[in-house]
MILOVO-12508 format. One record per residue: residue number from 1; residue in three letters; x, y, z of N, C-alpha, C in turn. Coordinates in steps of 0.2 Angstrom, whole numbers. Atoms other than C-alpha are relative to their C-alpha. Layout:
// MILOVO-12508
   torba   torpa      nX      nY      nZ     caX     caY     caZ      cX      cY      cZ
     NUM     ALA       X       Y       Z       X       Y       Z       X       Y       Z
...
//
This chain:
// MILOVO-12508
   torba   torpa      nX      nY      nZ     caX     caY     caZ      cX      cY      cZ
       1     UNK       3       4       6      42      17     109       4      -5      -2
       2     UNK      -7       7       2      50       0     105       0       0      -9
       3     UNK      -2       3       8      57      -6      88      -6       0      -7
       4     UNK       3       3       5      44      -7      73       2      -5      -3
       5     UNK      -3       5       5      46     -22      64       3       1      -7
       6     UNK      -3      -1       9      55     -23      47      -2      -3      -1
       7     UNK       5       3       7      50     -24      31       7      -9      -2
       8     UNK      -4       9       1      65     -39      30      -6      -6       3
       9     UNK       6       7      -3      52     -48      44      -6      -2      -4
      10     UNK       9       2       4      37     -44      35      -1      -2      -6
      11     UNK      -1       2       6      42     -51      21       1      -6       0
      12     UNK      -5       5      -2      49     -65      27      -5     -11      -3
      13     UNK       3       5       4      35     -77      21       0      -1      -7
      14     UNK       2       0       6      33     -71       6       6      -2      -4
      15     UNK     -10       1       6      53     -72       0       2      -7       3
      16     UNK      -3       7       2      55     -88       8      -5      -5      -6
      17     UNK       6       4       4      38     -96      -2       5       0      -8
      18     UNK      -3      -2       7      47     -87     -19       7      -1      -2
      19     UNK      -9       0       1      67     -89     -15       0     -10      -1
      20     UNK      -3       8       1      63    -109     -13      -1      -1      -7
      21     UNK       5       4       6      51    -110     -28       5       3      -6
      22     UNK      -6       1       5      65    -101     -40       6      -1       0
      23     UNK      -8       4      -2      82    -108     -32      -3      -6      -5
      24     UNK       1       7       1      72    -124     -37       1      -1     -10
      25     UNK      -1      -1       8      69    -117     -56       6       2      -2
      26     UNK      -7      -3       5      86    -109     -60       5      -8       3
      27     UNK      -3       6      -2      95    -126     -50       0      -9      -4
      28     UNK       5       8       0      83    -142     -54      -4       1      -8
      29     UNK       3       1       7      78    -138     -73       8       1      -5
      30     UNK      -5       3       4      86    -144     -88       2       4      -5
      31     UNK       1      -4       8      82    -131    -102      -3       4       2
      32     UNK       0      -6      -3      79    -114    -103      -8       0       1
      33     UNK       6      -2       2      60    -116    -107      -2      -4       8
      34     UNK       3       2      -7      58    -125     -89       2       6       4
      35     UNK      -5      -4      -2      71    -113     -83      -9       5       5
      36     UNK       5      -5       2      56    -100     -86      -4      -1       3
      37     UNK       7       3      -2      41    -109     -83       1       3       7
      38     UNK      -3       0      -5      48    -112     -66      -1       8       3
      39     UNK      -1      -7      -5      52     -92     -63      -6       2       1
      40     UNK       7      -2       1      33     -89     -68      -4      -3       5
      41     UNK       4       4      -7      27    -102     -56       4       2       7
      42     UNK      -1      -3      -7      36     -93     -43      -3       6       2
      43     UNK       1      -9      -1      31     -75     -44      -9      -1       0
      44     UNK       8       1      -2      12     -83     -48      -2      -2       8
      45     UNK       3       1      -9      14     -90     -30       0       4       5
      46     UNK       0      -5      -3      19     -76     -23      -5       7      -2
      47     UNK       6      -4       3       4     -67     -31       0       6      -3
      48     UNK       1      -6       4      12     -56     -42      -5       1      -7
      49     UNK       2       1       5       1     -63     -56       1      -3      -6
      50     UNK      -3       3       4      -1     -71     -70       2       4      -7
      51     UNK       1      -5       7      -2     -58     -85      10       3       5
      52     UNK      -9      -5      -3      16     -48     -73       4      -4       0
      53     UNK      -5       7      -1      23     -65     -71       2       0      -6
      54     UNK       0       4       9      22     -69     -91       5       5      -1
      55     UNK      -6      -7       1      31     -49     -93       7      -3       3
      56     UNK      -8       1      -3      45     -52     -81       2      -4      -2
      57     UNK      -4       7       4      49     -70     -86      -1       1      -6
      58     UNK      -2       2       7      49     -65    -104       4       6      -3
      59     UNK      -5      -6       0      59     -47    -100       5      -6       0
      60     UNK      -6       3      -1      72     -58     -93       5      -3      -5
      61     UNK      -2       4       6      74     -70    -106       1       4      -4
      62     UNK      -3      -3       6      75     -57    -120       6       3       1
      63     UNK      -6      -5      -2      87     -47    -109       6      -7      -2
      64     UNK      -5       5      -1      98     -65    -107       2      -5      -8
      65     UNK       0       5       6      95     -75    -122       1      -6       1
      66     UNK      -2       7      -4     102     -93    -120       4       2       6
      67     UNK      -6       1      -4     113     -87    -105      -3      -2       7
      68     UNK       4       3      -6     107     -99     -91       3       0       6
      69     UNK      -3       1      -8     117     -96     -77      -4       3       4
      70     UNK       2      -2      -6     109     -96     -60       2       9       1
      71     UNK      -3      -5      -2     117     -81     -56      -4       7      -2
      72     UNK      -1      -5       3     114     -72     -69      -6       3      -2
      73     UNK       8       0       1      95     -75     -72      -3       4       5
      74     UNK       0      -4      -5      93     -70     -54      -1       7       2
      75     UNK      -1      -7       1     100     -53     -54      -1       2      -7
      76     UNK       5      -5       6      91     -48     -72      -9      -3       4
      77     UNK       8       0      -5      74     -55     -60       0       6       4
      78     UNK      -2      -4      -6      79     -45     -49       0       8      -1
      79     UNK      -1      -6       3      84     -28     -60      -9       2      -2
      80     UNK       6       0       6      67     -32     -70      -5       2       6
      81     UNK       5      -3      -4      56     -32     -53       1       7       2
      82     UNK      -3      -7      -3      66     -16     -48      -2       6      -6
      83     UNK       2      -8       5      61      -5     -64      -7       0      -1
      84     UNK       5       2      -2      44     -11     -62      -2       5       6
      85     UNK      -1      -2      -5      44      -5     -44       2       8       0
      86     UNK      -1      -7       2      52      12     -48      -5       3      -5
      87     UNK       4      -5       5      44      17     -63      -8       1       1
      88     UNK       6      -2      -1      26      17     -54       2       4       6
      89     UNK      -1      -4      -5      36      27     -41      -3       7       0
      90     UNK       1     -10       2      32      48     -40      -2       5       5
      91     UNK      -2      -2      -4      34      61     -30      -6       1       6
      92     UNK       7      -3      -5      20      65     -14      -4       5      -4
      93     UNK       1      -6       1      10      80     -16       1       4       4
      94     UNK       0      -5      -4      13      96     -10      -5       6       2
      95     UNK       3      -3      -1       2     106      -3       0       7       1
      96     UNK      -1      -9       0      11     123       0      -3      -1       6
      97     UNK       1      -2     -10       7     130      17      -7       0       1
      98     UNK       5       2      -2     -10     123      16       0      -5       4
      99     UNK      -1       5      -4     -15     108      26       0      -7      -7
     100     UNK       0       2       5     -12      93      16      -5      -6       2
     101     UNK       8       4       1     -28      82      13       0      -4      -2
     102     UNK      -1       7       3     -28      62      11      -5      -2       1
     103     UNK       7       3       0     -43      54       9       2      -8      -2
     104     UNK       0       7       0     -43      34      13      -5      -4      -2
     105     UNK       6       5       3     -53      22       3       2      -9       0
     106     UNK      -1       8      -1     -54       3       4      -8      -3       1
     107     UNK       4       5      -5     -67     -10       9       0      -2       5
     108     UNK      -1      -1      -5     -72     -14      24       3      -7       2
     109     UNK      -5       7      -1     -60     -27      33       6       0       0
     110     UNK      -6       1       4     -44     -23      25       3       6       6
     111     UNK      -5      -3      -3     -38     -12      40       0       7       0
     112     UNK       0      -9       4     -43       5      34       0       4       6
     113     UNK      -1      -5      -6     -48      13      50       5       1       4
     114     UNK      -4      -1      -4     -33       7      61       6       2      -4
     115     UNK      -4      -4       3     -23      11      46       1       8       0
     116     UNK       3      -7       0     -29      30      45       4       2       7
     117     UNK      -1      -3      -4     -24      30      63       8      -1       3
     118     UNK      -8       1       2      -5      23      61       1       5      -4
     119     UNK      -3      -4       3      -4      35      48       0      10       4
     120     UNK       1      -7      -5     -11      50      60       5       1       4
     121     UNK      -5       3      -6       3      44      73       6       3      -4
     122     UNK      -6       0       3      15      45      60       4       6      -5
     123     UNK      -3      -8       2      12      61      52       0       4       4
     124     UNK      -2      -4      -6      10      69      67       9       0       3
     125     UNK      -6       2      -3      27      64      72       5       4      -5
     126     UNK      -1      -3       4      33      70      54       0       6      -1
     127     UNK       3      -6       3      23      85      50      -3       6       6
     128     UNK       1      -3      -5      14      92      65      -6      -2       0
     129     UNK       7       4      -2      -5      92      70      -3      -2      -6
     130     UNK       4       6       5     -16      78      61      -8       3       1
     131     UNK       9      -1      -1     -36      81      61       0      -8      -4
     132     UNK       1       5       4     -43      65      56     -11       0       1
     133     UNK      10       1       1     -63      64      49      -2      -6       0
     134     UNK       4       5      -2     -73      52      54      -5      -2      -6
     135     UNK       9      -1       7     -84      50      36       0      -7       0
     136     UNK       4       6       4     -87      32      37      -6       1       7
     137     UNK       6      -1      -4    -104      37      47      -5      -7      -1
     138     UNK       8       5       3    -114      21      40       1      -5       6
     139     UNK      -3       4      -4    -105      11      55       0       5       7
     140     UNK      -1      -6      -6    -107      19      73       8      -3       5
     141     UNK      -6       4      -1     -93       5      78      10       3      -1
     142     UNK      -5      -3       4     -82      14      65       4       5       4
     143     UNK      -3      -8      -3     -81      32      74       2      -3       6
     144     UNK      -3       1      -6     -79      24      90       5      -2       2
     145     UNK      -9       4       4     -64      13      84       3       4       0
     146     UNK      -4      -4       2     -57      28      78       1       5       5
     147     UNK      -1      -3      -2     -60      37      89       6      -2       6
     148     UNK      -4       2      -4     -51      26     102       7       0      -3
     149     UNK      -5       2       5     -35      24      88       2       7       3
     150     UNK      -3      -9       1     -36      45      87       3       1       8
     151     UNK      -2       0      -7     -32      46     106       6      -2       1
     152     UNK      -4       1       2     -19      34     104       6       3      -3
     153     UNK      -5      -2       2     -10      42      93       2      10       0
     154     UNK       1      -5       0     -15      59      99       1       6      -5
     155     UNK      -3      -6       8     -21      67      83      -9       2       3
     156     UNK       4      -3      -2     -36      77      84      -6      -4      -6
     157     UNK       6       4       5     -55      69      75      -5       6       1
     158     UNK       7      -4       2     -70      78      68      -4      -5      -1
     159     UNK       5       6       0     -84      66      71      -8       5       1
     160     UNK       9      -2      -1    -106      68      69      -1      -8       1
     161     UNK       2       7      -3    -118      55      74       0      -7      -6
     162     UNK       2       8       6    -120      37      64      -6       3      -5
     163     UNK       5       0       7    -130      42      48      -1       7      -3
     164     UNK      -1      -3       3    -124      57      45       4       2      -9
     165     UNK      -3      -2       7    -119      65      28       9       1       0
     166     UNK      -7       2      -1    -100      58      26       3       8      -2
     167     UNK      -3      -7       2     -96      74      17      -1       7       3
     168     UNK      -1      -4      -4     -99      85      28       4      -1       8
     169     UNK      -7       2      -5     -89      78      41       6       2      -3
     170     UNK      -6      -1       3     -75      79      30       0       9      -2
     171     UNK      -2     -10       0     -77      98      26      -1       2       5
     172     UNK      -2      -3      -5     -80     101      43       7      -2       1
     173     UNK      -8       3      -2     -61      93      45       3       7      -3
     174     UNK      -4      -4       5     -54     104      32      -1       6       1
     175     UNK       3      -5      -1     -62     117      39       2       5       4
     176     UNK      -2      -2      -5     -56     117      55       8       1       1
     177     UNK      -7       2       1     -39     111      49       4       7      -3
     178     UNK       1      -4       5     -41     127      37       4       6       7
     179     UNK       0      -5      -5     -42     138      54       3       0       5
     180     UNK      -4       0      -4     -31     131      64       9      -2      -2
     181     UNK      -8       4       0     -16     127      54       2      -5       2
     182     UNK      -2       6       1     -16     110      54       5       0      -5
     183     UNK      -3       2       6      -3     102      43      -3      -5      -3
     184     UNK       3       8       5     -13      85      38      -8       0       2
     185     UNK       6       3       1     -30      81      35      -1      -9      -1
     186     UNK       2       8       2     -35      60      36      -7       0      -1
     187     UNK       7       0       0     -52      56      29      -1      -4       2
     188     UNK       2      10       2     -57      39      32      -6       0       0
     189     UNK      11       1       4     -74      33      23      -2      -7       1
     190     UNK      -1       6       0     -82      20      21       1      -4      -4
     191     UNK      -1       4       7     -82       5      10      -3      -8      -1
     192     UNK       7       8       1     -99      -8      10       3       1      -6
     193     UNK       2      -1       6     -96     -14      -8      -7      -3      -2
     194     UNK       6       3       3    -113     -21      -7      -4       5      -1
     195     UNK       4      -5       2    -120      -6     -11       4       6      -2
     196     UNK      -4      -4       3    -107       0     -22      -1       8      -1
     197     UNK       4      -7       5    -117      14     -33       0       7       6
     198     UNK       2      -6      -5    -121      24     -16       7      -1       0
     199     UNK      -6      -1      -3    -105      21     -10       5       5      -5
     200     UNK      -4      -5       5     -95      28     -25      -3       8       0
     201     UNK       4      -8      -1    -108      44     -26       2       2       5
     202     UNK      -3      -3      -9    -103      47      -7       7       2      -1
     203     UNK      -6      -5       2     -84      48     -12       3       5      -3
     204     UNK       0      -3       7     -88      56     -27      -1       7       4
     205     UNK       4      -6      -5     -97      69     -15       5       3       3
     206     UNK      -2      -4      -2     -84      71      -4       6       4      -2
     207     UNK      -7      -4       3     -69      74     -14      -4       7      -3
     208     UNK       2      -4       3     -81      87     -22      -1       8       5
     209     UNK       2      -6      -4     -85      96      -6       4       2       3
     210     UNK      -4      -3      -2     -69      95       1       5       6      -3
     211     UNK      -4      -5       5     -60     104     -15      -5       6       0
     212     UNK       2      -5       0     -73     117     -12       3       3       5
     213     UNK      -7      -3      -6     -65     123       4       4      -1       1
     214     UNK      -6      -1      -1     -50     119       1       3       1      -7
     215     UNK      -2       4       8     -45     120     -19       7      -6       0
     216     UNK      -8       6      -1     -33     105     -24      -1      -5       3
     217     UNK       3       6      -3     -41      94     -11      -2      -3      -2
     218     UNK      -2       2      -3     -41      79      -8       8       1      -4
     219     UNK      -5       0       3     -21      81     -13       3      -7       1
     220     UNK      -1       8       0     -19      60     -11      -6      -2       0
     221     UNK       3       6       1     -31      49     -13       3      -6       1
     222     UNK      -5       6       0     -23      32      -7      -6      -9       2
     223     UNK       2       8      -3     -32      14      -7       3      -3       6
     224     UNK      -1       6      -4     -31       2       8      -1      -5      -3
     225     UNK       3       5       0     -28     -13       4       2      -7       5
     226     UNK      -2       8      -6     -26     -32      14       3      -3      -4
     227     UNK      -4       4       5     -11     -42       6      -2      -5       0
     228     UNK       4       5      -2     -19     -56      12      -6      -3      -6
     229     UNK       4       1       7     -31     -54      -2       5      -2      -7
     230     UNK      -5       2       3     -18     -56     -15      -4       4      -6
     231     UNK       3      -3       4     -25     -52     -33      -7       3       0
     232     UNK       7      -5       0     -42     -47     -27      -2       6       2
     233     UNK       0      -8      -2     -36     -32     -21       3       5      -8
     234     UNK       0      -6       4     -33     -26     -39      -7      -1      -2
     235     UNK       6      -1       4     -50     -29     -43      -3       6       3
     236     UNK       4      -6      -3     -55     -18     -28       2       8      -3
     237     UNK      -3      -4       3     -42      -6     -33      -4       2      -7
     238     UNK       2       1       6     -50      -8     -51     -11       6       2
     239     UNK       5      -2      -3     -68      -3     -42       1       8       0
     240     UNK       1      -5      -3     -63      12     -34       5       5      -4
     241     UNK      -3      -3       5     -50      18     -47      -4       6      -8
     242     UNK       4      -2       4     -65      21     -58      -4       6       3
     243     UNK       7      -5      -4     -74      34     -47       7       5       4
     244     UNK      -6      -4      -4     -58      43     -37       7      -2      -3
     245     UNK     -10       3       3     -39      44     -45       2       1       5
     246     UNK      -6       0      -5     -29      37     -34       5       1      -2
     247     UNK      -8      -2      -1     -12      41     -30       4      -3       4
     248     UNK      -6       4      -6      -5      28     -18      -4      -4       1
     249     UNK       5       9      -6     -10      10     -10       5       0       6
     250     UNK      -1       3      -7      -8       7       8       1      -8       1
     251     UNK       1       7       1      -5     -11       9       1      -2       6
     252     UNK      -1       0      -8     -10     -17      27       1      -8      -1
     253     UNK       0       8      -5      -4     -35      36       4      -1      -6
     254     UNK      -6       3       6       9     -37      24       6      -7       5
     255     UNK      -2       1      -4      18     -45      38      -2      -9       0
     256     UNK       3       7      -3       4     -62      40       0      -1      -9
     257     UNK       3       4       5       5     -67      22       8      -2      -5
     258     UNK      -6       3       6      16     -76       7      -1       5      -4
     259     UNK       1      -6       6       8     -65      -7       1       9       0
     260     UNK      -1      -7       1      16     -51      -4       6       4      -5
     261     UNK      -2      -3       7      22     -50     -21      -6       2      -4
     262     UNK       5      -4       3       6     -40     -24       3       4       1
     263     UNK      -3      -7       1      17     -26     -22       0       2      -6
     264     UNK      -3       0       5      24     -30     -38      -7       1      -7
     265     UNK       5       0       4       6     -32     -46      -1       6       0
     266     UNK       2      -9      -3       2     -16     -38       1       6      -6
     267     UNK      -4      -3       7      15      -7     -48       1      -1      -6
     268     UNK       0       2       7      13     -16     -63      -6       2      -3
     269     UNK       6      -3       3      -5     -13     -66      -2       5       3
     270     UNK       4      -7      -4     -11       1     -56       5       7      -3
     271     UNK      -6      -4       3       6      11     -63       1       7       7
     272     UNK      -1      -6      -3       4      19     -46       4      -2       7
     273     UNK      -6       2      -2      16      19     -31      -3      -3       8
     274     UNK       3       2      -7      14       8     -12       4       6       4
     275     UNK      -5      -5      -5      17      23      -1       2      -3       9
     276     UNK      -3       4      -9      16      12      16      -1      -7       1
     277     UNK       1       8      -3      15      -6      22      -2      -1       7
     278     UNK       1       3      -6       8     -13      38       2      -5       1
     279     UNK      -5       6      -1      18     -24      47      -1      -3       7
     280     UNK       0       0      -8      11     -26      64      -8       1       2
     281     UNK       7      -4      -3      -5     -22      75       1       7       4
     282     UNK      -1      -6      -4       3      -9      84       2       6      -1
     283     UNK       4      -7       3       2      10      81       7       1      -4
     284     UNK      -5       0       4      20      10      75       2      -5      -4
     285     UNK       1       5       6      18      -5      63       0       2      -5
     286     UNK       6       0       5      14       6      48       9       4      -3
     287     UNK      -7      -1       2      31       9      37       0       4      -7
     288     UNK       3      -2       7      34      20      23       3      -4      -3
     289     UNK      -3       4       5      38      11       6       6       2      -2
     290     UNK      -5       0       5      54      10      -3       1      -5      -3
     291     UNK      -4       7       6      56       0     -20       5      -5       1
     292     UNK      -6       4       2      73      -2     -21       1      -4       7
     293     UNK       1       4      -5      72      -8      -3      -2      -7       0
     294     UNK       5       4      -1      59     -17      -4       1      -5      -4
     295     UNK      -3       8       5      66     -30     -19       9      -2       3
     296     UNK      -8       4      -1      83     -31     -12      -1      -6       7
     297     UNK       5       5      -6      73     -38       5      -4      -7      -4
     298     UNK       3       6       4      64     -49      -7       5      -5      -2
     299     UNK      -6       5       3      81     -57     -13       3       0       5
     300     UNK      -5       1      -5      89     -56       2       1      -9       4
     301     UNK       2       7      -1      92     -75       2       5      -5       5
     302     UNK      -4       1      -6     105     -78      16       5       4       2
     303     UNK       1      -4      -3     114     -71      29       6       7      -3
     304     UNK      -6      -5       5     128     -62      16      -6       3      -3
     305     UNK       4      -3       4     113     -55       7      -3       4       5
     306     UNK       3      -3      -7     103     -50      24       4       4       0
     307     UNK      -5      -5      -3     119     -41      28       0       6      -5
     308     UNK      -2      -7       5     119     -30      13      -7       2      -2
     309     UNK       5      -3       2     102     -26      10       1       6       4
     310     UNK      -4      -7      -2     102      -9      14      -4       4       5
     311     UNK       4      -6      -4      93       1      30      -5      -6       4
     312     UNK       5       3      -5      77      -6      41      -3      -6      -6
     313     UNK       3       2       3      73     -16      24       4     -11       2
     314     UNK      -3       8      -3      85     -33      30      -3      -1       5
     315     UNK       4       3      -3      78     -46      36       7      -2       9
//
């Protein structure tokens, strides 16, 4: 199995787009109040927002006061995105010596299926046997993708035909998973927003009937989303937030975009934590998150900073 890429690479757009655009404000402005502007206009372009942007660049300044050094501004940007990052951290859930149950939700597009089966690859490798449900039945496309991914990653699927009742696919998984000692349960659903009201009901359904077979199930609920969208993945987040509590975002194709300072929206608004990132199309692309990592790679702004970031996160 070869190297998975690092988060230092897949980052690599997004921290050059954000290291020129604030070198340019802490170096090339006169006064603090450019100073600022400038930091805000960096992190906007990196799509952490403009509401998280205003916080950050107004934490800093309170923390600094007039003290305009380069340096200095830097590393309290840098502390500032990192408590941000951490404090929507929190621990997995444990499922006890049952099978542990995650249910994937997103729109369709954003990578959900072959995510579900990077992470099937990945917990099997981790934990032991995967079952993966096939509940997005509105797609006959869907199952058969998956099913080809699930082979790849040699995790076992519970699949019915196209138009089947999602929720019962998924309690047949949990079923099976129940009686054979599985360690992991993957749902994947589906997610037309054009015909939201079903779609939400249908979620609503299956977390309903998997907690019946199993109590406590789903034990994650985690969003996929496309970094590539940038802030319109909190709206989706915002959609699907309202009908299922999540507990994690997926962030897929982190890799092909600048805006992958939606991490930092992520954890700012959602208050909840990125458990993995996609960085790749291939099965071992799919990486678990770390914060602290994950901002020291953001700042790793030449080859003495690369050298110290810490683990698979340098660039």
């Amino acid at each position: 199995m070869r190297e998975p890429v690092r988060i230092g690479l897949g980052l690599r757009k997004t921290r050059e787009n954000f290291l020129a655009r604030s070198r340019a404000a802490l170096t090339g402005s006169a006064t603090l109040d450019d100073i600022y502007e400038g930091l805000e206009e960096a992190l906007i372009a990196a799509d952490v927002g403009v509401e998280a942007s205003m916080k950050i660049s107004a934490a800093v300044r309170a923390k600094l006061g007039n003290d305009n050094r380069p340096d200095a501004i830097r590393d309290a940007l840098k502390a500032e995105i990192a408590t941000i990052m951490m404090s929507a951290d929190r621990a997995p859930a444990d499922s006890g010596d049952a099978p542990l149950v995650i249910m994937l939700v997103g729109v369709n597009g954003v990578g959900k299926t072959t995510t579900v089966a990077k992470l099937a690859a990945r917990l099997k490798a981790e934990r032991g046997s995967v079952i993966v449900a096939a509940a997005d039945t509105f797609r006959a496309a869907a199952i058969e993708q998956l099913e080809v991914w699930c082979d790849r990653a040699g995790a076992d699927i519970i699949k019915q035909s196209q138009g089947s009742d999602p929720a019962a696919v998924a309690f047949d998984a949990v079923k099976a998973a129940v009686a054979r000692k599985t360690s992991t349960v993957l749902i994947d659903t589906a997610g037309r927003l054009q015909t939201k009201v079903n779609l939400m009901e249908e979620l609503k359904k299956i977390a309903r009937v998997v907690a019946r077979e199993l109590p406590g199930a789903p034990h994650e609920t985690w969003l996929v989303l496309d970094a590539n969208t940038g802030q319109n993945a909190l709206s989706q987040a915002s959609i699907f937030g309202d009908t299922v509590p999540l507990t994690g975002v997926v962030l897929a194709k982190l890799d092909s975009t600048a805006k992958g300072g939606v991490v930092v929206a992520v954890a700012e608004r959602l208050k909840i934590p990125v458990r993995f990132v996609g960085l790749g199309e291939s099965i071992e692309d799919l990486r678990e998150f770390d914060a602290r990592e994950f901002v020291d790679a953001l700042f790793a702004s030449d080859d003495a900073g690369e050298q110290s970031a810490s683990g698979s996160y340098a660039a």
